[in-house]
VEXDREN-2710 file (C-alpha; in Angstrom, 1 decimal):
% VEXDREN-2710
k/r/px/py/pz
1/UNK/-73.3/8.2/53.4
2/UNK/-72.6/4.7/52.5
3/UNK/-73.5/5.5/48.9
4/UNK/-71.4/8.3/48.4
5/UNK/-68.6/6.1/50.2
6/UNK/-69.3/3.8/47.1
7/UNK/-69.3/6.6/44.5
8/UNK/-66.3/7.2/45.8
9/UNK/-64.4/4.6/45.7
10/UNK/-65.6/3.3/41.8
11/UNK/-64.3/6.8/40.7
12/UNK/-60.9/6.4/42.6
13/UNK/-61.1/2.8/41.3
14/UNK/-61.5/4.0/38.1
15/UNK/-59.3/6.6/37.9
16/UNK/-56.5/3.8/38.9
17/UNK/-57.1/2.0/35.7
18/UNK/-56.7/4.9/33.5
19/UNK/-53.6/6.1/34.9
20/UNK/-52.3/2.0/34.6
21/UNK/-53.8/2.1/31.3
22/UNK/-51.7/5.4/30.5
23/UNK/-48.2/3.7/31.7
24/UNK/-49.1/0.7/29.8
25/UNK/-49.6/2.8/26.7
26/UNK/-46.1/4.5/27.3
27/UNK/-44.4/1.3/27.9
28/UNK/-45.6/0.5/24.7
29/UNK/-44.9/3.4/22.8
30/UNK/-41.3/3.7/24.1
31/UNK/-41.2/-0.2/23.1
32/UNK/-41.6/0.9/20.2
33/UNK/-39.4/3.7/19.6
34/UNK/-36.5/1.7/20.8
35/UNK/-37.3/-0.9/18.3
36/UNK/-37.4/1.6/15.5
37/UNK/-33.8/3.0/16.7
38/UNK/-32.9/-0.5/16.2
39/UNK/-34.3/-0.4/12.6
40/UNK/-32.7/2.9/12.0
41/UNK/-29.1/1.5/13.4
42/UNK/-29.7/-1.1/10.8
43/UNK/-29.6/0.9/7.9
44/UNK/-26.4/3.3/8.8
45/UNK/-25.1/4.8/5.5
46/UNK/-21.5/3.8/4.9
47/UNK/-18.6/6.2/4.0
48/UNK/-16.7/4.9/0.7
49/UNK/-13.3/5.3/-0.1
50/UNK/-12.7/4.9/-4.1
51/UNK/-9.0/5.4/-5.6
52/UNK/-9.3/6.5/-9.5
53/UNK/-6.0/4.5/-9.9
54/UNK/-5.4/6.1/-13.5
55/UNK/-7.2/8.9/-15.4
56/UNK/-4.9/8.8/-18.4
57/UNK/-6.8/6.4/-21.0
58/UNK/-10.6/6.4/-21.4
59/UNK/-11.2/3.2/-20.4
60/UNK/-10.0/3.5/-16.3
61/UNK/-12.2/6.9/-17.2
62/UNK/-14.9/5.0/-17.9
63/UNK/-14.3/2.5/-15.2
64/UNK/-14.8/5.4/-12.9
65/UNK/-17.5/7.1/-14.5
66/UNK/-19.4/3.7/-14.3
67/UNK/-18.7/3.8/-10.4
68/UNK/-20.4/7.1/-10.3
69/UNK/-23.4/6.0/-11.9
70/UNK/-23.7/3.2/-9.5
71/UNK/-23.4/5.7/-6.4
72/UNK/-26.2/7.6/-7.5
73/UNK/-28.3/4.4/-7.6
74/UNK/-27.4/3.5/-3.9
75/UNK/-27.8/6.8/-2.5
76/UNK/-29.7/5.6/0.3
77/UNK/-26.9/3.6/1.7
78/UNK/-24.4/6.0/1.5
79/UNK/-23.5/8.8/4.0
80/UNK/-20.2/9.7/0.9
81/UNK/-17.6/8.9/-0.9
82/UNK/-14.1/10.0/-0.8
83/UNK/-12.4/10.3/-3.9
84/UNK/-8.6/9.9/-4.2
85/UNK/-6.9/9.7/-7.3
86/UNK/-3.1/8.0/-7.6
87/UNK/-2.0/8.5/-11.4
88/UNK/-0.6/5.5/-11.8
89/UNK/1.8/5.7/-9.4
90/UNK/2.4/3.5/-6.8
91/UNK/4.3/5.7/-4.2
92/UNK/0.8/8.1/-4.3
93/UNK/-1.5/5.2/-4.4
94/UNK/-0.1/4.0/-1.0
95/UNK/-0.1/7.6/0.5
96/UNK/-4.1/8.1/-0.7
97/UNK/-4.8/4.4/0.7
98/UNK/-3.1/5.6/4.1
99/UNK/-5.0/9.3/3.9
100/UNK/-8.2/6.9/3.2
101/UNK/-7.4/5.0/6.4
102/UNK/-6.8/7.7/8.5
103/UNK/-10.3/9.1/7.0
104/UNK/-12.5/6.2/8.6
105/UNK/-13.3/5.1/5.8
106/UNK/-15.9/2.2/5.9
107/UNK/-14.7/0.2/2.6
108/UNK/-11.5/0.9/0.2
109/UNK/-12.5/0.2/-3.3
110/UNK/-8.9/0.5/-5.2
111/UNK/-7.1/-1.1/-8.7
112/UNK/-3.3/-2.4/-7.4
113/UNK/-0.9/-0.7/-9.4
114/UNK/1.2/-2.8/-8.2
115/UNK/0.6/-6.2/-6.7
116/UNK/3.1/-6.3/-4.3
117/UNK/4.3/-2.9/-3.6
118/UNK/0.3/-2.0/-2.1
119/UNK/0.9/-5.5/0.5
120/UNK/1.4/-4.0/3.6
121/UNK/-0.9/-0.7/3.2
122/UNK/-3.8/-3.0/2.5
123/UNK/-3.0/-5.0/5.8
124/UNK/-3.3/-2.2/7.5
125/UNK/-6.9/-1.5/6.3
126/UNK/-7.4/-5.2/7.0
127/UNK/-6.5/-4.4/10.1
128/UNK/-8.3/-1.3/11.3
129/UNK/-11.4/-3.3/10.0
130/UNK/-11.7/-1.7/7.2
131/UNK/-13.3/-3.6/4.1
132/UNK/-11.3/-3.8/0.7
133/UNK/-12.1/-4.8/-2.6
134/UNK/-9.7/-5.2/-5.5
135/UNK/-11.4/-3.3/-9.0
136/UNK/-10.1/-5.1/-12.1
137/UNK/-6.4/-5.9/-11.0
138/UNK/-5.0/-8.3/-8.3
139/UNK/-2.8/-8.4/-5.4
140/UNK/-0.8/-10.9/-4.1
141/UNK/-2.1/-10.9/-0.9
142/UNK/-5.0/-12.4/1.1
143/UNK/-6.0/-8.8/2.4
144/UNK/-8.7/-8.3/0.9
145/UNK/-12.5/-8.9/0.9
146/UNK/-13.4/-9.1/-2.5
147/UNK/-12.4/-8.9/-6.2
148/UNK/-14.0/-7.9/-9.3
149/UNK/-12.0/-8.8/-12.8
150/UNK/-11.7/-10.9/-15.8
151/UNK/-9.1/-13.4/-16.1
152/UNK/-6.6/-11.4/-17.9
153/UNK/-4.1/-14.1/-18.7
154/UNK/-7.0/-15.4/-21.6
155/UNK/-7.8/-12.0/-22.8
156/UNK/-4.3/-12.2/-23.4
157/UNK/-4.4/-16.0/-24.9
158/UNK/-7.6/-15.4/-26.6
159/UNK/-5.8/-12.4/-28.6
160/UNK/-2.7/-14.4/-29.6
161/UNK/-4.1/-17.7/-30.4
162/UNK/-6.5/-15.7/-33.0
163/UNK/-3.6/-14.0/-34.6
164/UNK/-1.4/-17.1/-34.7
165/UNK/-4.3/-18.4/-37.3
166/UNK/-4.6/-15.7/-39.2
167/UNK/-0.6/-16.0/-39.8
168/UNK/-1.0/-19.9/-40.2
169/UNK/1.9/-20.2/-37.4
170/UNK/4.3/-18.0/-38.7
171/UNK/5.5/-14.9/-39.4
172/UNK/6.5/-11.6/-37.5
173/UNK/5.0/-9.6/-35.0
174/UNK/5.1/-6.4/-32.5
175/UNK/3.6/-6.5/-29.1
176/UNK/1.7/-3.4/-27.6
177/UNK/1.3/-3.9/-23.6
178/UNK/-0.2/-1.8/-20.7
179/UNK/1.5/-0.1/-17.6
180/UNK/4.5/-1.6/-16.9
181/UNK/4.3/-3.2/-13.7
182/UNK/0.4/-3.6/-13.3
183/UNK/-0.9/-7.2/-12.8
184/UNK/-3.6/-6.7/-15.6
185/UNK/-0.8/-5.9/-18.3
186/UNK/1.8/-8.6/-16.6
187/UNK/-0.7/-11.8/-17.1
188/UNK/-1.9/-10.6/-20.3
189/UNK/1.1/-10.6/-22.1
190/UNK/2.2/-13.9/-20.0
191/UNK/-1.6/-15.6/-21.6
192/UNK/-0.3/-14.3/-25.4
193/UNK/3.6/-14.8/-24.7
194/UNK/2.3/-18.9/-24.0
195/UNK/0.8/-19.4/-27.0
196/UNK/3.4/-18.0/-29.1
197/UNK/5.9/-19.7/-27.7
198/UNK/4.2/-22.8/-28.8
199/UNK/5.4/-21.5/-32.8
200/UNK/8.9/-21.2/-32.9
201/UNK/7.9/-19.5/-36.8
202/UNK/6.3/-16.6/-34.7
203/UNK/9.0/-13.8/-34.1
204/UNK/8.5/-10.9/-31.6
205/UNK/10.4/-8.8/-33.6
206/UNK/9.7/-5.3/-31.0
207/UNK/7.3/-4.9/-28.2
208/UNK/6.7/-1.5/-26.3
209/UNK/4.8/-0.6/-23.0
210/UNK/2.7/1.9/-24.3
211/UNK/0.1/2.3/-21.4
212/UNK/-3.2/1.6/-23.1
213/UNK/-2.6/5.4/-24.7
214/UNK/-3.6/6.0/-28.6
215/UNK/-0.4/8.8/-28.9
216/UNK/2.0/6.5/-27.3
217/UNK/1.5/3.4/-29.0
218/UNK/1.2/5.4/-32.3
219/UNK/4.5/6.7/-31.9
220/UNK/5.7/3.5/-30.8
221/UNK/4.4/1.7/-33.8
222/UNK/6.2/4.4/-36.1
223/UNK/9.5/3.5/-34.9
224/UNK/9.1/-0.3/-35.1
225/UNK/7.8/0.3/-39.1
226/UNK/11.2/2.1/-39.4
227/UNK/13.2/-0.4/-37.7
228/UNK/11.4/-3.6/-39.4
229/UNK/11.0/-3.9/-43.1
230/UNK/8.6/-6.6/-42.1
231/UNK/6.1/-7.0/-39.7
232/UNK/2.7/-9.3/-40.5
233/UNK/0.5/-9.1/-37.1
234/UNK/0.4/-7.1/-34.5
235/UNK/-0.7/-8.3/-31.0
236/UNK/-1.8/-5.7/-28.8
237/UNK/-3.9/-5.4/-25.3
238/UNK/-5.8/-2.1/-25.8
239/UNK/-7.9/-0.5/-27.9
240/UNK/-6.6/3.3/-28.4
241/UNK/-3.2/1.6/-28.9
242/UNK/-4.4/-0.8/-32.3
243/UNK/-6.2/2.6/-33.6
244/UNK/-2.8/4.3/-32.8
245/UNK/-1.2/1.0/-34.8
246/UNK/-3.5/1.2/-38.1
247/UNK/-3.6/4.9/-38.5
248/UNK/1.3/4.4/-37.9
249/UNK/0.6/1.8/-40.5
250/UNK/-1.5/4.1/-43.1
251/UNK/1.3/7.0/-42.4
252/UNK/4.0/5.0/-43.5
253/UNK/1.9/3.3/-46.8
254/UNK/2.3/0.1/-44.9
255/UNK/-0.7/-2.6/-45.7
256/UNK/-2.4/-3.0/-42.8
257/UNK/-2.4/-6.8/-40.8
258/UNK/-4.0/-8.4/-38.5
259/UNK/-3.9/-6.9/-35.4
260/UNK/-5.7/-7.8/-32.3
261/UNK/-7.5/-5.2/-30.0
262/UNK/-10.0/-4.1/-27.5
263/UNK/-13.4/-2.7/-27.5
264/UNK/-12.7/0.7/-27.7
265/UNK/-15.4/2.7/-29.5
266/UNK/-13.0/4.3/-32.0
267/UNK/-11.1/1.2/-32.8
268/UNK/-14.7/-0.4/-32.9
269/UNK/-15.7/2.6/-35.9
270/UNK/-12.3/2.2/-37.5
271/UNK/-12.9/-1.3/-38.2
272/UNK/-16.3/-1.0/-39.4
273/UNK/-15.1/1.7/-41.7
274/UNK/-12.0/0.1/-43.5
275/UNK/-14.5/-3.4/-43.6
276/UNK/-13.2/-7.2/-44.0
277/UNK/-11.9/-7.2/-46.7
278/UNK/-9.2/-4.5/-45.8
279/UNK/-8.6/-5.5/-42.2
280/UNK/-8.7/-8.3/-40.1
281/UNK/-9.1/-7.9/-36.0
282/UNK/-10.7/-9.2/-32.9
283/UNK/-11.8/-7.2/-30.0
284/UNK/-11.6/-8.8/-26.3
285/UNK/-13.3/-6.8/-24.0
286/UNK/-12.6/-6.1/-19.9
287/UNK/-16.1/-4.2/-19.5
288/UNK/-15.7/-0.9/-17.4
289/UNK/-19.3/-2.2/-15.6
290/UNK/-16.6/-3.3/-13.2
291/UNK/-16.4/0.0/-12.0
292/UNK/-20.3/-0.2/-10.6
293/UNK/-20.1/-4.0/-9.8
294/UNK/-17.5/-3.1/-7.3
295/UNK/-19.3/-0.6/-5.5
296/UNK/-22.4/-3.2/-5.6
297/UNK/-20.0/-5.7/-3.9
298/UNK/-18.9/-3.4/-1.5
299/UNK/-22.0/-2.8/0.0
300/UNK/-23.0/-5.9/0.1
301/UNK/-20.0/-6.4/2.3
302/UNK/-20.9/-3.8/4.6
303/UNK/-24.1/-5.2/4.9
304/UNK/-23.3/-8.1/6.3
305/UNK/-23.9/-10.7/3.3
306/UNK/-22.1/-13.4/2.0
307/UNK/-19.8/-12.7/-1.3
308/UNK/-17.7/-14.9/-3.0
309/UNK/-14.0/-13.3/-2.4
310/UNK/-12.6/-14.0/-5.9
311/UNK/-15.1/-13.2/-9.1
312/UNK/-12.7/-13.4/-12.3
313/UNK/-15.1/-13.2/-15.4
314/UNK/-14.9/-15.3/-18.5
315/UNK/-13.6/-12.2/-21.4
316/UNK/-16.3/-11.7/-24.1
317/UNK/-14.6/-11.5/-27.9
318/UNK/-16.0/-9.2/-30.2
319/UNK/-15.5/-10.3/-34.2
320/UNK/-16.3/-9.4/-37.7
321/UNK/-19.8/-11.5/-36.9
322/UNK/-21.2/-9.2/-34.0
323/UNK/-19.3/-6.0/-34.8
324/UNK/-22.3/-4.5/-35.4
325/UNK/-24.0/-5.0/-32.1
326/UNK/-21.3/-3.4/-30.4
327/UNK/-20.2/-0.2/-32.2
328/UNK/-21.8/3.1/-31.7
329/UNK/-21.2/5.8/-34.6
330/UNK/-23.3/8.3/-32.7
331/UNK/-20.7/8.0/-29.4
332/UNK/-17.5/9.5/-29.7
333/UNK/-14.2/7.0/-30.1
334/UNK/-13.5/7.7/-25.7
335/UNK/-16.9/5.5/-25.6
336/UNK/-16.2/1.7/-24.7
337/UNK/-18.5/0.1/-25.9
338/UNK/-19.1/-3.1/-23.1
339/UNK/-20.8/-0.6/-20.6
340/UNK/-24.4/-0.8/-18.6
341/UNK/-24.8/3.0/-18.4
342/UNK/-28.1/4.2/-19.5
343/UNK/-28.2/6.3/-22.7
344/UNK/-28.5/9.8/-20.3
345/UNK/-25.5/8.3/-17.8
346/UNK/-23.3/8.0/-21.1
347/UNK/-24.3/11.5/-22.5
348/UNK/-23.9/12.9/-18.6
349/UNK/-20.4/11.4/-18.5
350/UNK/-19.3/12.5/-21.7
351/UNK/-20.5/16.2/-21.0
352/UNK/-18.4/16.8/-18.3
END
């Protein structure tokens, strides 16, 4: 009896240790499962709001286009992305910024087409917690999280003080500037309108705002042939707009001048084509990469790491010495040429 009394109680004993065992084993595995929802929580996919500002030149096209790539590179990261587009207007880019707001967005990635009238609707993001970065224009707020731009006053200066030596200080000259309005056009013609003002022999004889367009500033350029019998340079902030300039100039049997421009793929061909010794230019470029640098910012933002707030780039000139490097004869002349998109990103965007 006694040893069956033993029997007994190893196999009870044992069957304690098991069932301990068992509820040790759980512990751990539900340990383990709660530290994985933790891991999971860590890696939420963000909702992204993105305003296509403009859609009426192929550069803010590009710009876009280049956020697109990027998007499909961070998949992972995000749950989507809203799209709003505000045609250059600033009474609908305040409404699609509120619309984005009400949405939940988690960040508002948007170009100021104004940088004042856009104050009080980016406050509110600000406020509701909502991240913001500025894409390639400023505001003159401190709402905001983070910008993305070159310094647009020396793409402006950089433009002018070339064609102020290719006139040798004097002479007379049209202006061709951007959106009226728009910081980006404002401190560009402000970089070039300082330098010329250092030449009192440099005469602004006619300047236009003809929105970075090739029609518009071709027109433009048309009626300031009519109206001056002279005109020796032409200054001008966009690319389409100095392609619109040449071919107003060859219309009219006008010799062409030096005229400054942008890195516009078609300007870029147009150039190569007519060579040095018929045309004289420089090319500053505002890379549409911006367009996926912003979206890289923004989720670093969301992921909680540090980013400096303002990133202005230096502007990168294009000349008669590295023309070649830039232009591509196989892309059509809506290609801009400063661009990281792969080969099959370009060829996807242009098949759309």
């Amino acid at each position: 009896m006694k040893k069956g009394l033993f029997s007994g109680l190893v196999l009870i004993l044992a069957m304690v240790l098991v069932l301990s065992a068992c509820s040790s084993s759980s512990k751990e595995v539900a340990a383990v499962k709660k530290d994985d929802t933790k891991q999971v929580a860590t890696k939420a996919k963000y909702k992204i709001g993105y305003d296509i500002y403009f859609a009426g030149n192929s550069w803010s096209v590009q710009l876009y286009n280049e956020f697109k790539s990027e998007v499909k590179r961070n998949q992972d990261k995000i749950e989507n992305v809203i799209y709003v587009e505000s045609e250059g207007k600033v009474d609908k880019q305040i409404a699609n910024l509120e619309d984005l707001i009400t949405k939940g967005v988690d960040v508002i990635i948007t170009t100021p087409n104004s940088p004042t009238a856009l104050v009080p609707v980016l406050k509110k993001a600000k406020d509701k917690g909502i991240k913001v970065v500025l894409l390639a224009a400023k505001s003159e707020s401190d709402y905001y999280d983070a910008l993305i731009t070159v310094d647009d006053y020396d793409f402006g200066k950089a433009g002018a003080e070339w064609l102020t030596k290719q006139l040798n200080g004097k002479g007379k000259i049209i202006a061709l500037n951007g959106i009226a309005g728009i910081s980006v056009s404002d401190e560009r013609w402000k970089g070039a309108k300082d330098v010329f003002d250092k030449y009192p022999d440099i005469k602004v004889v006619a300047s236009a705002n003809a929105d970075w367009d090739y029609a518009k500033a071709k027109l433009e350029v048309s009626n300031m042939l009519s109206a001056n019998p002279q005109i020796d340079g032409v200054w001008s902030q966009g690319g389409g707009m100095t392609l619109g300039a040449i071919e107003s100039f060859e219309a009219a049997n006008r010799p062409l001048v030096p005229m400054t421009s942008e890195d516009n793929n078609g300007f870029l061909k147009k150039w190569k084509a007519l060579g040095s010794s018929k045309f004289k230019s420089i090319a500053i470029a505002k890379p549409t990469w911006l367009g996926a640098e912003s979206l890289k910012i923004a989720l670093d933002l969301l992921d909680g790491k540090t980013v400096v707030k303002d990133q202005i780039l230096p502007v990168a000139q294009i000349t008669e010495e590295n023309l070649d490097k830039f232009v591509r004869p196989n892309l059509p002349d809506s290609f801009w040429a400063n661009s990281r998109m792969t080969e099959q990103e370009v060829n996807d965007s242009l098949n759309k």
